[in-house]
Backbone of each chain as ProteinMPNN parsed JSONL, in Angstrom:
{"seq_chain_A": "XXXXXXXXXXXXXXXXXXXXXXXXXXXXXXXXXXXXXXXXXXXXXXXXXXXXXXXXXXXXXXXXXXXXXXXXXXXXXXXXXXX", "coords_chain_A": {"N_chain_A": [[0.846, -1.21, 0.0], [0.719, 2.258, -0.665], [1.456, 5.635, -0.193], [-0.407, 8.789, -1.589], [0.856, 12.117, -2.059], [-0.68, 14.811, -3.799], [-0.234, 18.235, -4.857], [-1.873, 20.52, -6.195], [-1.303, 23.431, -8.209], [-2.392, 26.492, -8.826], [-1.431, 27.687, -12.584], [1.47, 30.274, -12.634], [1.061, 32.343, -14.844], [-1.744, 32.471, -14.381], [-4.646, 34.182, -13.217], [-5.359, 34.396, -9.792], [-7.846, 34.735, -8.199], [-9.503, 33.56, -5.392], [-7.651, 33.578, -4.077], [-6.691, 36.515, -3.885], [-8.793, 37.006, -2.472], [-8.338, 36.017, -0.54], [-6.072, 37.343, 0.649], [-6.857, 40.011, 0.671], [-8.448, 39.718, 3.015], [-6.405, 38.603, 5.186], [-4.967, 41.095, 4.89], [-6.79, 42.741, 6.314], [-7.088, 41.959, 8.686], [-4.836, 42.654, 9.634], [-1.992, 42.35, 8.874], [0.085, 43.376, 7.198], [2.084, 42.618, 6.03], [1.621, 39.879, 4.54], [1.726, 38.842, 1.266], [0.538, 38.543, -2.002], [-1.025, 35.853, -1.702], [-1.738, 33.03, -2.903], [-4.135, 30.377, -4.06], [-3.956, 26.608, -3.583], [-5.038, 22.793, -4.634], [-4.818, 20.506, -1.889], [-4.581, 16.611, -2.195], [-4.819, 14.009, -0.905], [-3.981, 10.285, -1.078], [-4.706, 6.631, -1.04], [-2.972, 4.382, -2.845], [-3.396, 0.726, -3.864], [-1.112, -1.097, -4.895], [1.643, -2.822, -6.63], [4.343, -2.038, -6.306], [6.562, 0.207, -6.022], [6.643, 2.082, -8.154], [4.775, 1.657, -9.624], [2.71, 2.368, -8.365], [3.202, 5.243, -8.214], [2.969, 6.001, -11.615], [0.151, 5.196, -11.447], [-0.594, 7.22, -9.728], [0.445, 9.276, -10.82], [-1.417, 9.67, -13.145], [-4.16, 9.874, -12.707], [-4.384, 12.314, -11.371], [-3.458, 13.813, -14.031], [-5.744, 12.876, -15.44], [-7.88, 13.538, -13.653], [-7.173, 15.28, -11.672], [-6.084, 17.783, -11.797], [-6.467, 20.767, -13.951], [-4.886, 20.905, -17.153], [-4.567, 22.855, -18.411], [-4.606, 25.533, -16.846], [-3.339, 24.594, -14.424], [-0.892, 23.208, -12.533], [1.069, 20.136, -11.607], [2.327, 18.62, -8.646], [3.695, 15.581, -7.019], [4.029, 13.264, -4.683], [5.01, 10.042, -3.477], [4.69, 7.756, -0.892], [5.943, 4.788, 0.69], [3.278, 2.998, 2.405], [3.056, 2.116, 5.991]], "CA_chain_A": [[0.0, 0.0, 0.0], [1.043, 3.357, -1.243], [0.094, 6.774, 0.551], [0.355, 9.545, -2.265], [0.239, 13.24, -1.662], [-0.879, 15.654, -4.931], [-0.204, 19.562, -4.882], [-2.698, 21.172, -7.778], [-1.314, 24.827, -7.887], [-2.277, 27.498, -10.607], [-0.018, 28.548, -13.554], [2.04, 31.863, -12.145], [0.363, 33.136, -15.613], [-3.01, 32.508, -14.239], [-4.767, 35.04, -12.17], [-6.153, 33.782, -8.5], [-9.379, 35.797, -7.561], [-9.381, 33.197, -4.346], [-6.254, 34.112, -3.341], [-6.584, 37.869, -3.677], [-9.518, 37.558, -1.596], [-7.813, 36.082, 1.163], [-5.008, 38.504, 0.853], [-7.793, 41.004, 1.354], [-8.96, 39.505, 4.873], [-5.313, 38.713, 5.658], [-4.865, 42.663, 5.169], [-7.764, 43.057, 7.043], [-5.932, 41.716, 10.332], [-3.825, 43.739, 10.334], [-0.885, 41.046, 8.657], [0.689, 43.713, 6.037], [3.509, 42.128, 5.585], [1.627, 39.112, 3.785], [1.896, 39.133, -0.448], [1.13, 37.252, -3.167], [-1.452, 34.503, -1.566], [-2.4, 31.743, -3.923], [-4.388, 28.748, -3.286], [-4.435, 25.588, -4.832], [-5.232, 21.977, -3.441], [-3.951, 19.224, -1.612], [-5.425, 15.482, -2.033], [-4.226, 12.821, -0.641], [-4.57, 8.831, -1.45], [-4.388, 5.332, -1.017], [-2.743, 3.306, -3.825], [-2.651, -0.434, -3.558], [-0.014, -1.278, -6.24], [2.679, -4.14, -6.291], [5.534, -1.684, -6.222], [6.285, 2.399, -6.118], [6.915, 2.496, -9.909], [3.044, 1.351, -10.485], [1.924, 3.023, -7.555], [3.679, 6.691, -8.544], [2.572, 5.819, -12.304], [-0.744, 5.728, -11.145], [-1.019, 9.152, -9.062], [0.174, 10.711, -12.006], [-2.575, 8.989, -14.455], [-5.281, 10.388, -11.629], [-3.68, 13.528, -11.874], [-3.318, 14.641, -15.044], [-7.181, 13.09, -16.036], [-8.663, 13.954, -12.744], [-7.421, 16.424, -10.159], [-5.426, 19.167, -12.492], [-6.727, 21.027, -15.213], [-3.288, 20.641, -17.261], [-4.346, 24.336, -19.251], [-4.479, 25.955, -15.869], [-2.675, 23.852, -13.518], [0.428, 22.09, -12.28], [1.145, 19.512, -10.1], [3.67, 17.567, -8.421], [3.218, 14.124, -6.515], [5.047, 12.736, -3.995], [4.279, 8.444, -2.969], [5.283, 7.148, 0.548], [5.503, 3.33, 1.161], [2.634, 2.967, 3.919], [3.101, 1.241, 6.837]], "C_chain_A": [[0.88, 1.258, 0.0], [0.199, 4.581, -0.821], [1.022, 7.739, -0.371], [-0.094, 11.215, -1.914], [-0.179, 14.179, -3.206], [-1.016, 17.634, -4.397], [-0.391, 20.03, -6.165], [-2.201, 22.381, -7.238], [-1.793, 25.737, -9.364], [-1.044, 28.265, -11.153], [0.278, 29.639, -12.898], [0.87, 32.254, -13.52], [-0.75, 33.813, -14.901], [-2.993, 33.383, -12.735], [-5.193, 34.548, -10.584], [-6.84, 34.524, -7.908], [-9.187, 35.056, -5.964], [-8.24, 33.694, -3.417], [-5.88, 35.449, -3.239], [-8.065, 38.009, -2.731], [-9.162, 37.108, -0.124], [-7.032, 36.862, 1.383], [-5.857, 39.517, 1.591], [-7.942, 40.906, 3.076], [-7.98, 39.333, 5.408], [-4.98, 40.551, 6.295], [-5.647, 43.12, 6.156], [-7.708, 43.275, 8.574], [-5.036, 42.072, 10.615], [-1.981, 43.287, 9.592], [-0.692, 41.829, 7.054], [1.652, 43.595, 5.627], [3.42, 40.812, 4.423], [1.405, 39.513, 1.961], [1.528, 37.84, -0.871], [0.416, 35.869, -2.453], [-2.205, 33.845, -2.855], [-2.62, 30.402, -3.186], [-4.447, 28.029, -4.098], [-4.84, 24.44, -3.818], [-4.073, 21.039, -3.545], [-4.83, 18.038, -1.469], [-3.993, 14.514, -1.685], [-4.978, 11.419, -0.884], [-3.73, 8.059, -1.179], [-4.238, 4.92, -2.106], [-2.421, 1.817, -3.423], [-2.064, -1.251, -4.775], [1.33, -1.888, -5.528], [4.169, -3.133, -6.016], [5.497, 0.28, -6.568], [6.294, 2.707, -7.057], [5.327, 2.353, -10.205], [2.496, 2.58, -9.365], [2.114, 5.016, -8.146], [2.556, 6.974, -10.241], [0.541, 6.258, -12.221], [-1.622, 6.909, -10.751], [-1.307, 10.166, -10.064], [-0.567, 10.624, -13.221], [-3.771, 9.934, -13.709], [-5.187, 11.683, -11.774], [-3.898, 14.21, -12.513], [-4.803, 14.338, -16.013], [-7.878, 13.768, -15.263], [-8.687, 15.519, -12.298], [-6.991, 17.146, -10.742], [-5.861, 19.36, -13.771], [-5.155, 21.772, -15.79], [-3.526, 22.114, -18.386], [-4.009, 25.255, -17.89], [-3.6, 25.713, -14.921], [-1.547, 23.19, -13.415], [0.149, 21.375, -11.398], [2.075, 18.637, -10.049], [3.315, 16.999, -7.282], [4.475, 13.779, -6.025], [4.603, 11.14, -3.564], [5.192, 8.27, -1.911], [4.902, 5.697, 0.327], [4.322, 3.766, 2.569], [2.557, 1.662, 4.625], [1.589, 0.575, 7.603]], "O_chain_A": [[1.843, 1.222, 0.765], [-1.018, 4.749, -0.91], [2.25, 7.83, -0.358], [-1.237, 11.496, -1.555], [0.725, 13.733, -3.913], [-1.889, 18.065, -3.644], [0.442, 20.047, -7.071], [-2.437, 22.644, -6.059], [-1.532, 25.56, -10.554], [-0.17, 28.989, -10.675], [-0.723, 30.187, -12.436], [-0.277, 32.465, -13.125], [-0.913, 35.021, -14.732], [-2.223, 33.444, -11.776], [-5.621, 33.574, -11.203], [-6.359, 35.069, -6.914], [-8.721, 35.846, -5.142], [-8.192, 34.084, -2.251], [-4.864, 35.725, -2.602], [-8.378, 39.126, -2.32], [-9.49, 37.553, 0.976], [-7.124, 37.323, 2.521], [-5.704, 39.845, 2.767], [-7.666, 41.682, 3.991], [-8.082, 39.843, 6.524], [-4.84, 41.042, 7.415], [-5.164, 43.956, 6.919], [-8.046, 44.175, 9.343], [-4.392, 41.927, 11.653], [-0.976, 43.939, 9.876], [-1.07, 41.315, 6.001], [2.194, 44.383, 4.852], [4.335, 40.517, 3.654], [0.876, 40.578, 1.639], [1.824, 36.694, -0.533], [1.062, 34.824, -2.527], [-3.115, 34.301, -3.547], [-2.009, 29.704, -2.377], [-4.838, 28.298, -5.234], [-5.001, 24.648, -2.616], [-3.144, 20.773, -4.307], [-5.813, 18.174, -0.74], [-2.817, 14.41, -2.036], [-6.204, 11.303, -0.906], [-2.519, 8.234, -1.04], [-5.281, 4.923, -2.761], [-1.407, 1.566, -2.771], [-2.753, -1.991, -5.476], [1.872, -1.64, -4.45], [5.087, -3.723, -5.447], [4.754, 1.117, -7.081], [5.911, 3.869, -7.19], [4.803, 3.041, -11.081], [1.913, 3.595, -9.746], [1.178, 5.782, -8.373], [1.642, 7.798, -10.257], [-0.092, 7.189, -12.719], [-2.698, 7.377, -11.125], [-2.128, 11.048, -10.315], [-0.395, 11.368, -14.186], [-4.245, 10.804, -14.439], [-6.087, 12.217, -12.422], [-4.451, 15.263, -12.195], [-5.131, 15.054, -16.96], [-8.587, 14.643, -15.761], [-9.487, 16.45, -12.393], [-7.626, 18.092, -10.277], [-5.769, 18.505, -14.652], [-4.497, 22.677, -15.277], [-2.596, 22.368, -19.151], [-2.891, 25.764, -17.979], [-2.99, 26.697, -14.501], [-1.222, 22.509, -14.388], [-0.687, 21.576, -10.517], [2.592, 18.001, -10.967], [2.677, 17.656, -6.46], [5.587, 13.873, -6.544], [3.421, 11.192, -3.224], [6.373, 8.604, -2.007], [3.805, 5.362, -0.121], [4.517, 4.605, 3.449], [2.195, 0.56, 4.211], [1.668, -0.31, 8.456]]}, "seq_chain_B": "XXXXXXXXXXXXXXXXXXXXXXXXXXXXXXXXXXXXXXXXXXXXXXXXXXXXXXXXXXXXXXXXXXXXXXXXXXXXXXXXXXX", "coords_chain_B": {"N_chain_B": [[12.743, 38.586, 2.533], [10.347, 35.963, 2.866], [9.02, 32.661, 1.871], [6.18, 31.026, 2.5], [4.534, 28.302, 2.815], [1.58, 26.391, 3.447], [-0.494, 23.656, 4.22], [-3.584, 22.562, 4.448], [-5.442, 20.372, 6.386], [-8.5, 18.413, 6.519], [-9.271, 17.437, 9.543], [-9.129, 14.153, 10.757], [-11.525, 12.301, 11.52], [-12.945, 13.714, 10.368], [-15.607, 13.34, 8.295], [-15.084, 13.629, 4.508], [-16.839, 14.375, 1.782], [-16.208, 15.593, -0.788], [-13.727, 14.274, -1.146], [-14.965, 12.007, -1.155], [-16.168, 12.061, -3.625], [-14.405, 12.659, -5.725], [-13.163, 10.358, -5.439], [-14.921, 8.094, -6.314], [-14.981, 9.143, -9.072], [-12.386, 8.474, -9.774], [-12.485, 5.964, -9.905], [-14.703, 5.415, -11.587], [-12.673, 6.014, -13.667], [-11.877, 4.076, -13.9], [-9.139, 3.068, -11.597], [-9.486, 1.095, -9.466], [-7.698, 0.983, -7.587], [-7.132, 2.902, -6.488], [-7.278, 4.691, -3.228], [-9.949, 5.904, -0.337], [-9.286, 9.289, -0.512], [-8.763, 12.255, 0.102], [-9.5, 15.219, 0.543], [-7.51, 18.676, 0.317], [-6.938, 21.947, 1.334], [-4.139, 23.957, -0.507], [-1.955, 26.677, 0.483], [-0.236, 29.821, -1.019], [2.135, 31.852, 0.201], [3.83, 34.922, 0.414], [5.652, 35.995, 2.986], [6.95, 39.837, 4.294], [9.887, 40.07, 6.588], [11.556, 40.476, 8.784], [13.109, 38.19, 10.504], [13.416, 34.738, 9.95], [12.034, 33.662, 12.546], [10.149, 35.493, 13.16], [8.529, 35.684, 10.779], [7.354, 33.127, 10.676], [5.668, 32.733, 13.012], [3.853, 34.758, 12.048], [2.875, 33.774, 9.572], [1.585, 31.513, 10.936], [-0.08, 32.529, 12.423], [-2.216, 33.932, 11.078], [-2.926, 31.325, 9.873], [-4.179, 30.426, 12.071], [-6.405, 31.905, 12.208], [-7.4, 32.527, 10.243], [-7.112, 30.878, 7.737], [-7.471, 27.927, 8.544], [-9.914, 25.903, 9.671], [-10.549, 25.352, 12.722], [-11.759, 23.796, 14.603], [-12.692, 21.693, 12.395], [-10.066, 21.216, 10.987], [-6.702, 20.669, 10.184], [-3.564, 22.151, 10.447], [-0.028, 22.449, 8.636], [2.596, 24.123, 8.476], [5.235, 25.461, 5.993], [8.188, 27.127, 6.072], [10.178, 29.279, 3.932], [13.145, 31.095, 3.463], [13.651, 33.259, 0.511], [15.039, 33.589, -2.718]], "CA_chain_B": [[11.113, 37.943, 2.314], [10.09, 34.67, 3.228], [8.277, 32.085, 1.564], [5.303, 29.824, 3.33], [3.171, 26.871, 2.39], [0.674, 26.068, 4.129], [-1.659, 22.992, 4.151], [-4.957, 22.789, 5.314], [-5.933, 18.967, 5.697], [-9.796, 17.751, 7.319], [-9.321, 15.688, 10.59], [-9.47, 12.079, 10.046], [-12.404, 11.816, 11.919], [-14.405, 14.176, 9.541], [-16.276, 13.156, 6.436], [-14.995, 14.59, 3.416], [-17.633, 14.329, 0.627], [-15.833, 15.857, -1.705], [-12.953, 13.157, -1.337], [-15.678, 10.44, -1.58], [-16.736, 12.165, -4.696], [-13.266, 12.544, -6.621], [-13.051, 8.644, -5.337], [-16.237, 7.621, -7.448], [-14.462, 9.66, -10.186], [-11.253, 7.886, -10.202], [-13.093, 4.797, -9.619], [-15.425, 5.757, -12.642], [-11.744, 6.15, -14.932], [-10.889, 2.432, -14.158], [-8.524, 3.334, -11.341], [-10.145, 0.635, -8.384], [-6.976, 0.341, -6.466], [-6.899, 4.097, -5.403], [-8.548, 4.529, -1.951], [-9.502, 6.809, 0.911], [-9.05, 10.266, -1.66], [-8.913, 13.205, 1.194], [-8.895, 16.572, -0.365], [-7.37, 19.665, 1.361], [-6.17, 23.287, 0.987], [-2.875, 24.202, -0.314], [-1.92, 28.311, 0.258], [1.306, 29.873, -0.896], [2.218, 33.476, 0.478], [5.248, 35.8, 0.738], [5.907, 37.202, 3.745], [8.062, 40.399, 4.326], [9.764, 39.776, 7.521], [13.123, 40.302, 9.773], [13.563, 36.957, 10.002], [12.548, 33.364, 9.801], [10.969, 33.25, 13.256], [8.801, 36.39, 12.576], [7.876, 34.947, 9.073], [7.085, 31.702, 10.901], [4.879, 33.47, 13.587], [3.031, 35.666, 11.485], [2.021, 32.517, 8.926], [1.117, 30.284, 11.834], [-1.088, 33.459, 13.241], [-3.289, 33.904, 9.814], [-3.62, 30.421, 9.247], [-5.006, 30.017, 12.691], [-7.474, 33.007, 12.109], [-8.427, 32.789, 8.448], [-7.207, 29.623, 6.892], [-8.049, 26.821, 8.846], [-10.631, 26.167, 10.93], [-9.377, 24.893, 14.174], [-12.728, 23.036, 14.921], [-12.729, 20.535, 11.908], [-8.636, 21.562, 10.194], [-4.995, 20.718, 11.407], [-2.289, 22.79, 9.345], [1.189, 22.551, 8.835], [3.506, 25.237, 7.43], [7.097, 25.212, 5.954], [8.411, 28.316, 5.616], [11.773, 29.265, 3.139], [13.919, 32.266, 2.859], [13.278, 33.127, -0.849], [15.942, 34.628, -3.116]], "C_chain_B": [[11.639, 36.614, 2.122], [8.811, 34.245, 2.0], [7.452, 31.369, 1.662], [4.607, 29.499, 2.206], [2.584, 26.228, 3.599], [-0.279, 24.653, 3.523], [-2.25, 22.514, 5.028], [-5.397, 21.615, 5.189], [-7.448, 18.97, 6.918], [-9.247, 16.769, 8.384], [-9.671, 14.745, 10.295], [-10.599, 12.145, 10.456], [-13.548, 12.582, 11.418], [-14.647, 13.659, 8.562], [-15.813, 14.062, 5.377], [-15.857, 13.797, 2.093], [-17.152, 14.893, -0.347], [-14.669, 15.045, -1.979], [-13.607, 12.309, -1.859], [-16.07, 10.888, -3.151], [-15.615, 12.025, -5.922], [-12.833, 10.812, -6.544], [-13.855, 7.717, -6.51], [-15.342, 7.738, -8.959], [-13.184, 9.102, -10.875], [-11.728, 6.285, -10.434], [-13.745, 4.309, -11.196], [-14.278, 5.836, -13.638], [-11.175, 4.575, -14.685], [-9.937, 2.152, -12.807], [-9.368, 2.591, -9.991], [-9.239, 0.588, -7.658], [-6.666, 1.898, -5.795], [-8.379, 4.274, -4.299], [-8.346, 6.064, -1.026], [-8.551, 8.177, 0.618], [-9.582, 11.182, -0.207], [-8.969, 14.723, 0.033], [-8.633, 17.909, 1.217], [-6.861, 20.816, 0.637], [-4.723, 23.326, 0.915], [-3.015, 26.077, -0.455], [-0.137, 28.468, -0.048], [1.173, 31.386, -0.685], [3.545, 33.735, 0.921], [5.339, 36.781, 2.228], [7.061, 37.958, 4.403], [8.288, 40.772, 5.654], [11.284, 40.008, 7.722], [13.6, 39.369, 9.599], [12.79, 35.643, 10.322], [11.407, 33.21, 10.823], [9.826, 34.355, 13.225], [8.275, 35.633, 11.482], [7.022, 34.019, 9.665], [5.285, 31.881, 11.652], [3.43, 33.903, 13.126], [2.261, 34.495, 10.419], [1.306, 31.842, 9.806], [-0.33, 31.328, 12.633], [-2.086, 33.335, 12.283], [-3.134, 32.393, 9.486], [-4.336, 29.622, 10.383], [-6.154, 30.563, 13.096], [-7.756, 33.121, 11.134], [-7.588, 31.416, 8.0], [-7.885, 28.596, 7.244], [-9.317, 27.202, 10.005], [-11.06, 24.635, 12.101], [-10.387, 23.733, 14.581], [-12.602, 21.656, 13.963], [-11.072, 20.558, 11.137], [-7.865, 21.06, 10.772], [-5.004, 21.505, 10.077], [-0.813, 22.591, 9.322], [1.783, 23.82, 7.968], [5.278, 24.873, 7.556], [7.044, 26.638, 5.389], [10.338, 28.512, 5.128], [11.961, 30.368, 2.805], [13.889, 32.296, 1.29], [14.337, 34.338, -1.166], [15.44, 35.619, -3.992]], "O_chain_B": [[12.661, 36.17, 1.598], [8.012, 34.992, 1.435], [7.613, 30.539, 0.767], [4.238, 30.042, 1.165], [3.167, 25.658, 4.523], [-0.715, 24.71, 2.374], [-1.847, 22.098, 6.114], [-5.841, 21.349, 4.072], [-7.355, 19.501, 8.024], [-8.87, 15.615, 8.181], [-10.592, 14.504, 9.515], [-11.25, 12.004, 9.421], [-14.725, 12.4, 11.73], [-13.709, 13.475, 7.787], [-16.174, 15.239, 5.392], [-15.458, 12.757, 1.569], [-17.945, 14.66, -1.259], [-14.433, 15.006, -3.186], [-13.219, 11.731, -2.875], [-16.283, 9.946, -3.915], [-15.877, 11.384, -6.94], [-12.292, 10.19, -7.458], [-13.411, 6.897, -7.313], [-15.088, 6.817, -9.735], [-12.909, 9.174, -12.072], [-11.132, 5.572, -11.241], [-13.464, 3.285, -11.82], [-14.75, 5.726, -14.769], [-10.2, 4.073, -15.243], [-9.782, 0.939, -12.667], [-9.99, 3.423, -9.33], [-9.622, 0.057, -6.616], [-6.048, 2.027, -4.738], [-9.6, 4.133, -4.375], [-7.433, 6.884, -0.93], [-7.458, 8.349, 1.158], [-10.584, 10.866, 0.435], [-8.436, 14.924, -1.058], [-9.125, 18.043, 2.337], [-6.409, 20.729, -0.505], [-4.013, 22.923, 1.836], [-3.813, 26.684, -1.17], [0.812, 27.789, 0.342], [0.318, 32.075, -1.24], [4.249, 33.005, 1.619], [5.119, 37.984, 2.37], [7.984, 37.361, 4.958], [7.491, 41.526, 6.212], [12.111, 39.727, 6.854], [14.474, 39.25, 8.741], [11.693, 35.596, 10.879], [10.267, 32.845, 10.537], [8.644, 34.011, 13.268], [7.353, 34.858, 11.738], [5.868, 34.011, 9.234], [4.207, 31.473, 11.221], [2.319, 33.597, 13.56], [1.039, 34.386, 10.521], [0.196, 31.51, 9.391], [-1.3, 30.86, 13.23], [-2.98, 32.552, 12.607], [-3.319, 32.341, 8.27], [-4.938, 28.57, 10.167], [-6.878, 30.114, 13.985], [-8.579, 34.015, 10.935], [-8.471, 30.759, 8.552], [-8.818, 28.192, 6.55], [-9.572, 28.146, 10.753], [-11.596, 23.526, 12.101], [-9.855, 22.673, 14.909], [-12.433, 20.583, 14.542], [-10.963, 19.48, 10.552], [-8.07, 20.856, 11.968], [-5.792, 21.59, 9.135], [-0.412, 22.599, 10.485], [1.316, 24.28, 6.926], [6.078, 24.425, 8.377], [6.256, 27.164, 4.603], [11.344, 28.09, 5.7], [11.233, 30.9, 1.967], [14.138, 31.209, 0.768], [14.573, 35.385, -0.564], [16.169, 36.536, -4.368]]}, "name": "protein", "num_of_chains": 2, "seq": "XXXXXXXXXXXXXXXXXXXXXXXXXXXXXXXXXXXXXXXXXXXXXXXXXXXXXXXXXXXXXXXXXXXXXXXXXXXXXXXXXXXXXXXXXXXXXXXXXXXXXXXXXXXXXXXXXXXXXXXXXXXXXXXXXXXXXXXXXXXXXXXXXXXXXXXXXXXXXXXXXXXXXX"}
């Protein structure tokens, strides 16, 4: 068993309305020192795959149909053996 | 200036319906051996700071007053001197 992590972030190109509205409420508190928030997500999963080469393989099949829109988006995948 | 990441994951012991739903979805592309699909917040923000342990501080303050929420969230942050 295979525990994988996925970080979807948006292109630098791309603009982030979400992330300029937390900046906003950040500002809001008083915290003018913060810049430049962007959000993207984090998923995590279970793979059960014979070995880390299938298991990794996999993440990034899930990935690049599923969880990231690949005009917008990046992402980079990390797999842990799980104990 | 500093660099933080932040992620925002659901306590184990909450329901995430929007995991179970990207589950279906991977499930639905063929993909039966991925399990137990969590989804969470990733944030990235700059902040301009003296030094690391201010930076550190000041992230860990706004993401325990506007990012997460403390009731159903954990968070972690890594924070990196940025050139």
């Amino acid at each position: 068993m295979y525990h994988s992590k996925i970080l979807v972030t948006l292109r630098q190109s791309i603009l982030d309305p979400q992330g300029k509205a937390v900046e906003h409420g950040v500002h809001s508190l008083g915290y003018d020192s913060v810049r430049n928030v962007r959000i993207g997500k984090f998923v995590e999963l279970n793979v059960d795959a014979a070995s880390r080469e299938e298991a990794e393989k996999i993440t990034r099949e899930v990935s690049e149909k599923l969880l990231a829109n690949p005009v917008m988006e990046d992402f980079s995948i990390t797999v842990e053996e799980k104990k």
